[in-house]
mmCIF file of the N, C-alpha and C atoms, coordinates in Angstrom:
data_MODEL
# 
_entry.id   MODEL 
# 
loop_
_atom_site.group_PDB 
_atom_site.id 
_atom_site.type_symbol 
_atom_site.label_atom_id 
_atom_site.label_alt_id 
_atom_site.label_comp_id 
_atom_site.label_asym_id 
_atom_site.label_entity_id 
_atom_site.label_seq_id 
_atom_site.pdbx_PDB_ins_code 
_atom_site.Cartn_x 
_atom_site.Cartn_y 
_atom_site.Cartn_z 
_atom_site.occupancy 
_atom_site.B_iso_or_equiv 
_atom_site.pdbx_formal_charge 
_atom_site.auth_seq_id 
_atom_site.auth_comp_id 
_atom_site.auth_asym_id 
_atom_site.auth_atom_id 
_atom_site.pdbx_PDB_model_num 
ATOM 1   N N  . UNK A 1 1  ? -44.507 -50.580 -3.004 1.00 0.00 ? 1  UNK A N  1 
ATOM 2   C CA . UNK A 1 1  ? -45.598 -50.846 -2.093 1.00 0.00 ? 1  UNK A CA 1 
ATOM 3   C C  . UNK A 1 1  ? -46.642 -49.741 -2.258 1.00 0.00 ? 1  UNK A C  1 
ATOM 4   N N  . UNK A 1 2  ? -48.029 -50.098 -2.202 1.00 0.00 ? 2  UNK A N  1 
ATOM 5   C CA . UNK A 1 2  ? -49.368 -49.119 -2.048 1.00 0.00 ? 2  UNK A CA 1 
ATOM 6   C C  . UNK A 1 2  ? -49.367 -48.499 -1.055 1.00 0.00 ? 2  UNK A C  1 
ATOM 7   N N  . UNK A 1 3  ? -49.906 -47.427 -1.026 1.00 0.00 ? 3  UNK A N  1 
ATOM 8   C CA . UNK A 1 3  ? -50.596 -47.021 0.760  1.00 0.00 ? 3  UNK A CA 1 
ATOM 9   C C  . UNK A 1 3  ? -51.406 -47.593 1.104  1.00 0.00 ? 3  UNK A C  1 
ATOM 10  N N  . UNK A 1 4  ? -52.519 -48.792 0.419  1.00 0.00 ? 4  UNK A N  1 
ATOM 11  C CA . UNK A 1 4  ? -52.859 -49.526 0.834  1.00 0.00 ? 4  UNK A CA 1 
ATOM 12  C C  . UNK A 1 4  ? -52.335 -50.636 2.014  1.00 0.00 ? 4  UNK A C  1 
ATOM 13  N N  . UNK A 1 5  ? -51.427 -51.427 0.718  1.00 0.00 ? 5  UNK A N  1 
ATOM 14  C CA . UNK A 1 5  ? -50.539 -51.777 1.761  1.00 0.00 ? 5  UNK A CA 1 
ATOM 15  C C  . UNK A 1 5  ? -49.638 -51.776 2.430  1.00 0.00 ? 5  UNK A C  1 
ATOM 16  N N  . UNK A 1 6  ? -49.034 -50.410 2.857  1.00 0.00 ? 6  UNK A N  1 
ATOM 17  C CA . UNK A 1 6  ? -48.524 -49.837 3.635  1.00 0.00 ? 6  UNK A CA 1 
ATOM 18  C C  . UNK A 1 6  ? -49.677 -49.793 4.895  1.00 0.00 ? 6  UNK A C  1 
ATOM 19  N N  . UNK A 1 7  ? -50.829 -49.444 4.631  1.00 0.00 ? 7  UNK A N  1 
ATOM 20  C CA . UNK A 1 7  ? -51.824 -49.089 6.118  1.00 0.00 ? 7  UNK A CA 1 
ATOM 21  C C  . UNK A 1 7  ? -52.224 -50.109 6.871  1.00 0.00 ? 7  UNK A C  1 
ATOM 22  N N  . UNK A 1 8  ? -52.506 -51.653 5.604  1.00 0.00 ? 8  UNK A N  1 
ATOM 23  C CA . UNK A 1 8  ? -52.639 -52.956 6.168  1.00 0.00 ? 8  UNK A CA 1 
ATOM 24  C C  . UNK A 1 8  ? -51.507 -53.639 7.020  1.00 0.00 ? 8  UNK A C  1 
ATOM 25  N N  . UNK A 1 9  ? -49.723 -53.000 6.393  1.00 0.00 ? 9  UNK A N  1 
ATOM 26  C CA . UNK A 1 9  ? -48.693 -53.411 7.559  1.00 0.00 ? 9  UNK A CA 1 
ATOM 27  C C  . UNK A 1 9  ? -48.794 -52.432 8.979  1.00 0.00 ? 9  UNK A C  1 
ATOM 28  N N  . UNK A 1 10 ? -48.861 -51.729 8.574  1.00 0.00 ? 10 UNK A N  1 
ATOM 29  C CA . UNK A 1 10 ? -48.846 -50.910 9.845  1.00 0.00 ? 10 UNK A CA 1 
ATOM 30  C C  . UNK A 1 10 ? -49.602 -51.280 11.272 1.00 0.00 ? 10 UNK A C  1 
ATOM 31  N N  . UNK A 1 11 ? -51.162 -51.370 10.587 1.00 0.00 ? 11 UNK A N  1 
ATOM 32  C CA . UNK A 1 11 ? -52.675 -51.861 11.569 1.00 0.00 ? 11 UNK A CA 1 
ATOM 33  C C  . UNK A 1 11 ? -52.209 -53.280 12.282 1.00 0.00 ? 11 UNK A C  1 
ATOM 34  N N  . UNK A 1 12 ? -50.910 -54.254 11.025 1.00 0.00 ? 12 UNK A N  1 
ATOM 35  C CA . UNK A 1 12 ? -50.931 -55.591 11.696 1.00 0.00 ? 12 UNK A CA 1 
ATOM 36  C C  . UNK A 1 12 ? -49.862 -55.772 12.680 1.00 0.00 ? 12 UNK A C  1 
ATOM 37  N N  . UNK A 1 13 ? -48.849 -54.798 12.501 1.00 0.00 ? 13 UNK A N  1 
ATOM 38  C CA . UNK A 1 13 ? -47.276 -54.774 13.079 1.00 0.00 ? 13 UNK A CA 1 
ATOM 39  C C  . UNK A 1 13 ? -47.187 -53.852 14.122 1.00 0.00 ? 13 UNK A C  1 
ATOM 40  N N  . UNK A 1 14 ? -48.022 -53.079 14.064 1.00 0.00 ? 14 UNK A N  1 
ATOM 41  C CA . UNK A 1 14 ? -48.099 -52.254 15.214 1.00 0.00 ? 14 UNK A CA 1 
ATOM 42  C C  . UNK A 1 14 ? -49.150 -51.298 16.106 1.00 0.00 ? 14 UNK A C  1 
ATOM 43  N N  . UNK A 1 15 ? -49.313 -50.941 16.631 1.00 0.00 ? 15 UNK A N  1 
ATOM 44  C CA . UNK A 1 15 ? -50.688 -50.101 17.636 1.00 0.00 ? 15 UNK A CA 1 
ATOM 45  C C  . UNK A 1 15 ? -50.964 -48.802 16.473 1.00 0.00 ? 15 UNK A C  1 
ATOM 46  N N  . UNK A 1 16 ? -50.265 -48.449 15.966 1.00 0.00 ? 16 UNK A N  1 
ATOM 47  C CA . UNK A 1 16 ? -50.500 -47.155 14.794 1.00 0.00 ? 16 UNK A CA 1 
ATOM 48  C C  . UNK A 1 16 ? -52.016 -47.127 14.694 1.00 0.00 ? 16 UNK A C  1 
ATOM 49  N N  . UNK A 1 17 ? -52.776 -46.068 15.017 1.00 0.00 ? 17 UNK A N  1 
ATOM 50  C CA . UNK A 1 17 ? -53.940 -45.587 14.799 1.00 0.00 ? 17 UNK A CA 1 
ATOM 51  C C  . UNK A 1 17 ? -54.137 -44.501 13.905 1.00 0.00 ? 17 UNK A C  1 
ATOM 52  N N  . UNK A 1 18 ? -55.400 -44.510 13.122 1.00 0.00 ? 18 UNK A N  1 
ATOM 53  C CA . UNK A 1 18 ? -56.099 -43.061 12.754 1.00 0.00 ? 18 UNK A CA 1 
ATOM 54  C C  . UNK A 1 18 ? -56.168 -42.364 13.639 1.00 0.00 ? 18 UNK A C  1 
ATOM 55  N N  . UNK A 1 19 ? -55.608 -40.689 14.030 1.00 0.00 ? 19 UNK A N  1 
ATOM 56  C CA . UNK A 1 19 ? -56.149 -39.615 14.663 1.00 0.00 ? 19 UNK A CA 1 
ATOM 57  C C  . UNK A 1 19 ? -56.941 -39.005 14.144 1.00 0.00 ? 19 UNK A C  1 
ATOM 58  N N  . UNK A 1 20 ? -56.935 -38.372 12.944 1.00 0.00 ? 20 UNK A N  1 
ATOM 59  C CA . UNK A 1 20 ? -57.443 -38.094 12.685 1.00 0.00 ? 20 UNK A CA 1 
ATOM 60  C C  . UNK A 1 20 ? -57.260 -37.289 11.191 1.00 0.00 ? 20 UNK A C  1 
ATOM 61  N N  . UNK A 1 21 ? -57.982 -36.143 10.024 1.00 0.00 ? 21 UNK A N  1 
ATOM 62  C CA . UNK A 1 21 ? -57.877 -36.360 8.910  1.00 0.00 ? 21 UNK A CA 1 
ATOM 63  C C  . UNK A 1 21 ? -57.112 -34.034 9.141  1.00 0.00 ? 21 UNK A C  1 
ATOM 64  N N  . UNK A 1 22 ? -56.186 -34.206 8.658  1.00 0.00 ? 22 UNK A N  1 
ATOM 65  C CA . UNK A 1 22 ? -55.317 -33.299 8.464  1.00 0.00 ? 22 UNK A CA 1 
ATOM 66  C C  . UNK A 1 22 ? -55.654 -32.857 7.202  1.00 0.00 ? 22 UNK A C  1 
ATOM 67  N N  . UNK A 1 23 ? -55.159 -31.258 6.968  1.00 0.00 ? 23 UNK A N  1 
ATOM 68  C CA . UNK A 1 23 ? -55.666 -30.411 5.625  1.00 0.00 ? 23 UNK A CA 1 
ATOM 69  C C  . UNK A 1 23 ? -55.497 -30.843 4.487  1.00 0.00 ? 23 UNK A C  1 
ATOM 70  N N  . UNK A 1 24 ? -54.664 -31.872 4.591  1.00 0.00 ? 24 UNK A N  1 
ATOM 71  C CA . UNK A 1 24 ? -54.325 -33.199 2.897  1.00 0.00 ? 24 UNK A CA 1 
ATOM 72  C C  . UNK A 1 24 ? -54.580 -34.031 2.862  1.00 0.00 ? 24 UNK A C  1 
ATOM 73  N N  . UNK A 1 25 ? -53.826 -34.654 4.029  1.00 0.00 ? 25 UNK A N  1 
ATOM 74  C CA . UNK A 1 25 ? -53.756 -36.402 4.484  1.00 0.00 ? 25 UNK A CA 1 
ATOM 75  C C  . UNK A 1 25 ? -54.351 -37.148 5.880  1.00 0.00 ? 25 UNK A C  1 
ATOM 76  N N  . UNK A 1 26 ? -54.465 -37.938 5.570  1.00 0.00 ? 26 UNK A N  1 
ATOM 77  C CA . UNK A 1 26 ? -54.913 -38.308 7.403  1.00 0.00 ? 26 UNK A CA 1 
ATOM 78  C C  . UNK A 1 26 ? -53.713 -38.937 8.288  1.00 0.00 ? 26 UNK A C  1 
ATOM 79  N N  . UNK A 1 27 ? -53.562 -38.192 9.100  1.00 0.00 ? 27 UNK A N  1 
ATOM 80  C CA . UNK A 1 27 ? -52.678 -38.741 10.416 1.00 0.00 ? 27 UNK A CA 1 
ATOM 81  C C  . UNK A 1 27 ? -53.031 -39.299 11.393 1.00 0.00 ? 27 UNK A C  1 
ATOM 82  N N  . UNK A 1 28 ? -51.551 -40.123 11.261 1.00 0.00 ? 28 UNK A N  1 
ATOM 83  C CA . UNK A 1 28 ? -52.076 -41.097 12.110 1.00 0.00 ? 28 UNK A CA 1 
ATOM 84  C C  . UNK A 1 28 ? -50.711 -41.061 13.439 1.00 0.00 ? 28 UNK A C  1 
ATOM 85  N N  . UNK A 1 29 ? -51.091 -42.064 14.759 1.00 0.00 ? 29 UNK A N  1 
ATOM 86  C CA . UNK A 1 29 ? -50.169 -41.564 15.524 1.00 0.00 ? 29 UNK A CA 1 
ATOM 87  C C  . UNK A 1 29 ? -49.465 -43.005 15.905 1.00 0.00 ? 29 UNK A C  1 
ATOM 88  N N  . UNK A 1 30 ? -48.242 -43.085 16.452 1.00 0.00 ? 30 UNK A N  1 
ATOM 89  C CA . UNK A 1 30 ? -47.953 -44.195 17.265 1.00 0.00 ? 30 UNK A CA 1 
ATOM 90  C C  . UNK A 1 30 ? -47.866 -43.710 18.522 1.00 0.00 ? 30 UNK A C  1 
ATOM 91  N N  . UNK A 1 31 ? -48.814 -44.610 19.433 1.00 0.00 ? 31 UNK A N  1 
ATOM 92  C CA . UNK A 1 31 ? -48.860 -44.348 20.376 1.00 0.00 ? 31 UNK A CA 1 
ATOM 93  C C  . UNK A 1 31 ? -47.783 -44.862 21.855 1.00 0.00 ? 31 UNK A C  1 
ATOM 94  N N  . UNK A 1 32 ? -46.779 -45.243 21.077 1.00 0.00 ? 32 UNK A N  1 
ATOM 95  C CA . UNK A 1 32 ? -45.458 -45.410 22.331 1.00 0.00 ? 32 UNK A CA 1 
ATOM 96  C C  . UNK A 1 32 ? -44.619 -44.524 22.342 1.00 0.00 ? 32 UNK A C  1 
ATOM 97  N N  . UNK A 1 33 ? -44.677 -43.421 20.623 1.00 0.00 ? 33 UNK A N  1 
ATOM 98  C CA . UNK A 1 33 ? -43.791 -42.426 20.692 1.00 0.00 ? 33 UNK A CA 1 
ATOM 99  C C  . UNK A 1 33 ? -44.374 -40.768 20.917 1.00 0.00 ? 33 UNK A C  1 
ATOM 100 N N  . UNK A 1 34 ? -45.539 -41.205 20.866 1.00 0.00 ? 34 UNK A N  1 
ATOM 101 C CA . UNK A 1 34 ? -47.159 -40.159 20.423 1.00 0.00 ? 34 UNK A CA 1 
ATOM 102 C C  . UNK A 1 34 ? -46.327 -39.229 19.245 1.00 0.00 ? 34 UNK A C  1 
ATOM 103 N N  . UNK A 1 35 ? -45.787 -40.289 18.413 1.00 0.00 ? 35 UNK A N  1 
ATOM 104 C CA . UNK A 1 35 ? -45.356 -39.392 16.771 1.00 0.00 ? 35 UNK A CA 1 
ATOM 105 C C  . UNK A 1 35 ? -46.138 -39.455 16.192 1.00 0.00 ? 35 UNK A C  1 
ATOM 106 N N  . UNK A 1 36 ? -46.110 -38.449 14.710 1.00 0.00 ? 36 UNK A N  1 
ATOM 107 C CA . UNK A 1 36 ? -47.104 -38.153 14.365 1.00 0.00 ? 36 UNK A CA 1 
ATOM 108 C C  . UNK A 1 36 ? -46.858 -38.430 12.794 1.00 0.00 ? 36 UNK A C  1 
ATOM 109 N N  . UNK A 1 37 ? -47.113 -39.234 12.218 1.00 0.00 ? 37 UNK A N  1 
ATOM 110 C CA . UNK A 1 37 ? -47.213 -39.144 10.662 1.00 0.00 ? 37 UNK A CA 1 
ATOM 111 C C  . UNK A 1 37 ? -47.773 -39.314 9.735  1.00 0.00 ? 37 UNK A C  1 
ATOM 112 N N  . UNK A 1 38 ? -47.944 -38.619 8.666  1.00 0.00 ? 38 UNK A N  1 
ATOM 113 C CA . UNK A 1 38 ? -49.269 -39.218 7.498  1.00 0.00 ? 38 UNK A CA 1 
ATOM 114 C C  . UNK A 1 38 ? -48.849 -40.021 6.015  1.00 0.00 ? 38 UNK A C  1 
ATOM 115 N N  . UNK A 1 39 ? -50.479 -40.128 6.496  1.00 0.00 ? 39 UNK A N  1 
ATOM 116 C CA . UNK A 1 39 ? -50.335 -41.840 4.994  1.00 0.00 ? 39 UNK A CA 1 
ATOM 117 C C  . UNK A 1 39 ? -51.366 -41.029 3.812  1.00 0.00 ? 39 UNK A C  1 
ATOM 118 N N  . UNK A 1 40 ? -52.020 -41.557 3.114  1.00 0.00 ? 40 UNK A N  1 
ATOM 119 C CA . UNK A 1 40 ? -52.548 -40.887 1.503  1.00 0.00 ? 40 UNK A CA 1 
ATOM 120 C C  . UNK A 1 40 ? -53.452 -41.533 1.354  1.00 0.00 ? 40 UNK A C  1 
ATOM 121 N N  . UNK A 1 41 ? -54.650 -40.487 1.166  1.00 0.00 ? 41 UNK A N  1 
ATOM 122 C CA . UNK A 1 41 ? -55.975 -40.888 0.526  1.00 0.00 ? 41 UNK A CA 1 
ATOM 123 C C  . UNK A 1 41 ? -55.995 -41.835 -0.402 1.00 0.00 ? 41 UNK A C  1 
ATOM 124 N N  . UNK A 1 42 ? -55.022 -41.777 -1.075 1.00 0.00 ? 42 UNK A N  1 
ATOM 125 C CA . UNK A 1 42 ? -54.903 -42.468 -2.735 1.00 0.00 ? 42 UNK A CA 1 
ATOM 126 C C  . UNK A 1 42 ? -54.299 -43.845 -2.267 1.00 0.00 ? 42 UNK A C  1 
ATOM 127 N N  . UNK A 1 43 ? -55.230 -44.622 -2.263 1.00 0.00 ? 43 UNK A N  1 
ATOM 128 C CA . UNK A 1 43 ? -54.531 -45.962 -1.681 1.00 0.00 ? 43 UNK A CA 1 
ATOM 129 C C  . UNK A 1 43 ? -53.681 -46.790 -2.966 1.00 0.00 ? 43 UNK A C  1 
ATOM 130 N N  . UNK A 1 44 ? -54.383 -46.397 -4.048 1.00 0.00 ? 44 UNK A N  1 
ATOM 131 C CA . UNK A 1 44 ? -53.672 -47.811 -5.132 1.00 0.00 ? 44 UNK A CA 1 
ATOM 132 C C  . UNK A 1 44 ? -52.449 -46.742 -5.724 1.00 0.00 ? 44 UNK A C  1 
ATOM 133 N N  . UNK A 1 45 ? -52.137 -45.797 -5.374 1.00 0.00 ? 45 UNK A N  1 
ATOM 134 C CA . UNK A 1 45 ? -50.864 -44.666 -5.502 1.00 0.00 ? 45 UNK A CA 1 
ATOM 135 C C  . UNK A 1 45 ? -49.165 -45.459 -4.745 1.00 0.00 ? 45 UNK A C  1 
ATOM 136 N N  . UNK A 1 46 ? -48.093 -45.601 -5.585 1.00 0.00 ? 46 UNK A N  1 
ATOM 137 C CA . UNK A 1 46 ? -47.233 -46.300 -4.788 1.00 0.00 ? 46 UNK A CA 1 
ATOM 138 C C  . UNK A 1 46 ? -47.047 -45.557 -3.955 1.00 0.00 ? 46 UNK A C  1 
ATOM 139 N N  . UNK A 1 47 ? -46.202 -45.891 -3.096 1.00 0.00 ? 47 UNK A N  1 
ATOM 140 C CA . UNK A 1 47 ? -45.438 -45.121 -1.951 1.00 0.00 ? 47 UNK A CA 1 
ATOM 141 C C  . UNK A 1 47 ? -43.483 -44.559 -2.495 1.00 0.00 ? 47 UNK A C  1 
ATOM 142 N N  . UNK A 1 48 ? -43.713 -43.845 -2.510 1.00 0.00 ? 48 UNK A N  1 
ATOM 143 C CA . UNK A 1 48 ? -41.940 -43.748 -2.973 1.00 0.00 ? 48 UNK A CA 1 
ATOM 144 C C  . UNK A 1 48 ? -41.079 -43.817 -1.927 1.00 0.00 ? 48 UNK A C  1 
ATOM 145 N N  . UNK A 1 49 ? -40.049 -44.045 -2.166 1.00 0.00 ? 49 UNK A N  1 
ATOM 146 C CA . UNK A 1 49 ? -38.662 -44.959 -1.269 1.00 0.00 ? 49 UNK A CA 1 
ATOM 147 C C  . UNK A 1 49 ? -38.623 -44.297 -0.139 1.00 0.00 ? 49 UNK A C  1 
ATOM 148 N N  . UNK A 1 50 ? -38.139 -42.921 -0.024 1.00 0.00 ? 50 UNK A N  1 
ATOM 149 C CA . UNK A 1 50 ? -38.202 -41.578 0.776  1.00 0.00 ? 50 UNK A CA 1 
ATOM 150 C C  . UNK A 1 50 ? -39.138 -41.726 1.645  1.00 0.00 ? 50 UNK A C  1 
ATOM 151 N N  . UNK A 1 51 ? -40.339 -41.709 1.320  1.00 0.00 ? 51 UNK A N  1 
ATOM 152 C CA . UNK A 1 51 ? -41.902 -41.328 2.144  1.00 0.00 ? 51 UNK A CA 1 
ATOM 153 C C  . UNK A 1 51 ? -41.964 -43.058 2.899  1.00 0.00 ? 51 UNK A C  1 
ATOM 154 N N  . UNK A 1 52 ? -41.780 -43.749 2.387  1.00 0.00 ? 52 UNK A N  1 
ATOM 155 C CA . UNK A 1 52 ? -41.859 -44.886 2.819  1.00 0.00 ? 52 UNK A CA 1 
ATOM 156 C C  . UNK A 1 52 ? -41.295 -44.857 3.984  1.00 0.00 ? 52 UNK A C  1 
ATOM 157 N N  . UNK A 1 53 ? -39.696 -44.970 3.601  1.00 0.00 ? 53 UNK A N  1 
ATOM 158 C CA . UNK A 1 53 ? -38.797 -45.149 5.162  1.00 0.00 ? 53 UNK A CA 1 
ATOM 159 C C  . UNK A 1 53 ? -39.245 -44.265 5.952  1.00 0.00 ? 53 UNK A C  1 
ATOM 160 N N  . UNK A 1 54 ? -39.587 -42.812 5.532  1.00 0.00 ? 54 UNK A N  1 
ATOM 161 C CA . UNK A 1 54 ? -39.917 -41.968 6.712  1.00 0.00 ? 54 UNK A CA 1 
ATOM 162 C C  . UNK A 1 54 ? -41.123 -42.811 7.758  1.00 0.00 ? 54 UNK A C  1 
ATOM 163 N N  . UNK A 1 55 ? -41.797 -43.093 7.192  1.00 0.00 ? 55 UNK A N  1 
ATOM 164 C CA . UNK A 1 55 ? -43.323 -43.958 7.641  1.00 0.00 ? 55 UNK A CA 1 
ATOM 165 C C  . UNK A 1 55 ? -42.832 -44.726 8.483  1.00 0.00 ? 55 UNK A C  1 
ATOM 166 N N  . UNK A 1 56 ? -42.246 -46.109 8.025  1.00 0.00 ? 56 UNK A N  1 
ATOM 167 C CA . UNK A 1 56 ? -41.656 -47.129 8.544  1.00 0.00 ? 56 UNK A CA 1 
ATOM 168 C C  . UNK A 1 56 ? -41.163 -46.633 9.803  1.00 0.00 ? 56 UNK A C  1 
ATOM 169 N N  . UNK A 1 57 ? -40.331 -45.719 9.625  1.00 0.00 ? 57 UNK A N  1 
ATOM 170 C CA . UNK A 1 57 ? -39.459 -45.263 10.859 1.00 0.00 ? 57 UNK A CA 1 
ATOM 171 C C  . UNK A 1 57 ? -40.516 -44.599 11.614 1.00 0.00 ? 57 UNK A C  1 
ATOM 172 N N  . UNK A 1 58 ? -41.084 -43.792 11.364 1.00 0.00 ? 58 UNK A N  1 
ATOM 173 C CA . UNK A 1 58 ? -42.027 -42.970 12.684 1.00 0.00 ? 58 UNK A CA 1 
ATOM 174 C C  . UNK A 1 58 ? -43.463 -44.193 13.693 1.00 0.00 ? 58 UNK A C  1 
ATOM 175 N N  . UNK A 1 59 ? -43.655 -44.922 12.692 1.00 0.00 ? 59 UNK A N  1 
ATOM 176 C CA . UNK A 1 59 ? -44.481 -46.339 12.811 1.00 0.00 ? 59 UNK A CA 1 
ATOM 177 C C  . UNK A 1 59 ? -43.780 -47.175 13.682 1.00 0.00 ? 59 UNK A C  1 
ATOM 178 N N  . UNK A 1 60 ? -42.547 -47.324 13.756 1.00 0.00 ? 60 UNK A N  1 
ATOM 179 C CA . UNK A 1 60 ? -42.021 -48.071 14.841 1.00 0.00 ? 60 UNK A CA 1 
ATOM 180 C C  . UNK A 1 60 ? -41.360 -49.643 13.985 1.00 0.00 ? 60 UNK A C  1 
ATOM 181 N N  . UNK A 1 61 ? -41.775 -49.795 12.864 1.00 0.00 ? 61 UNK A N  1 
ATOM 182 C CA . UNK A 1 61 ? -41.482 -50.462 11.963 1.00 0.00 ? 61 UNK A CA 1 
ATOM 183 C C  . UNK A 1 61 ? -40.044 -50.733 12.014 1.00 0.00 ? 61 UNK A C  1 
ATOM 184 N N  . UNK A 1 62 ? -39.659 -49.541 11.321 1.00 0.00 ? 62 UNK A N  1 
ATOM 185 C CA . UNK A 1 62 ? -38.144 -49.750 10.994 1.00 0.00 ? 62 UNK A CA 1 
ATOM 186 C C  . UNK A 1 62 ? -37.377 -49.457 12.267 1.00 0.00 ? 62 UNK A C  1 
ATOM 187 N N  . UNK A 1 63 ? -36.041 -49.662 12.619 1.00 0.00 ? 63 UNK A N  1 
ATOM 188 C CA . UNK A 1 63 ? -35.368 -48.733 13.976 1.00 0.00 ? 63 UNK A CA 1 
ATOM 189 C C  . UNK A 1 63 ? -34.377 -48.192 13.149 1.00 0.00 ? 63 UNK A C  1 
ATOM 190 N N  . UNK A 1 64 ? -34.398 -47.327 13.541 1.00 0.00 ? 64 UNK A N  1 
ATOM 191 C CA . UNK A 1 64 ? -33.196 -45.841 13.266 1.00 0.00 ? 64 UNK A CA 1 
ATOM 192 C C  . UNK A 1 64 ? -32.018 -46.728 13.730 1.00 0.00 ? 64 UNK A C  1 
ATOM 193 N N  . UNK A 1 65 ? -30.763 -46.617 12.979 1.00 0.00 ? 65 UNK A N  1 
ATOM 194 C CA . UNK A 1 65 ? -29.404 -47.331 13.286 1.00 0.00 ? 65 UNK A CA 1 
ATOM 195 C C  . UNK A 1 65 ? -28.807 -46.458 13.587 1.00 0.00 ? 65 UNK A C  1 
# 
């Protein structure tokens, strides 16, 4: 998956907003957990497996088992 479309699931599946743009990446927040995690300038860049689930999971996406 892109960070593209990684940012397009996120915007559609859940409240996940831009906060704002951090010393690398821009963070973004979910606002039911007010967690905090970042996505990548480089949109057509894949996402690797690792960084992904982390996302998923802080996004509200995935649930922690």
């Amino acid at each position: 998956m892109k960070y593209s479309e990684l940012e397009k699931l996120i915007k559609q599946e859940t409240d996940c907003y831009f906060h704002r743009n951090g010393s690398r990446h821009p963070i973004w927040i979910n606002p039911e957990t007010d967690v905090l995690f970042e996505l990548s300038h480089h949109k057509s860049q894949e996402v690797k497996k690792g960084t992904l689930n982390d996302i998923l999971i802080k996004s509200g996406i995935k649930k922690v088992k």
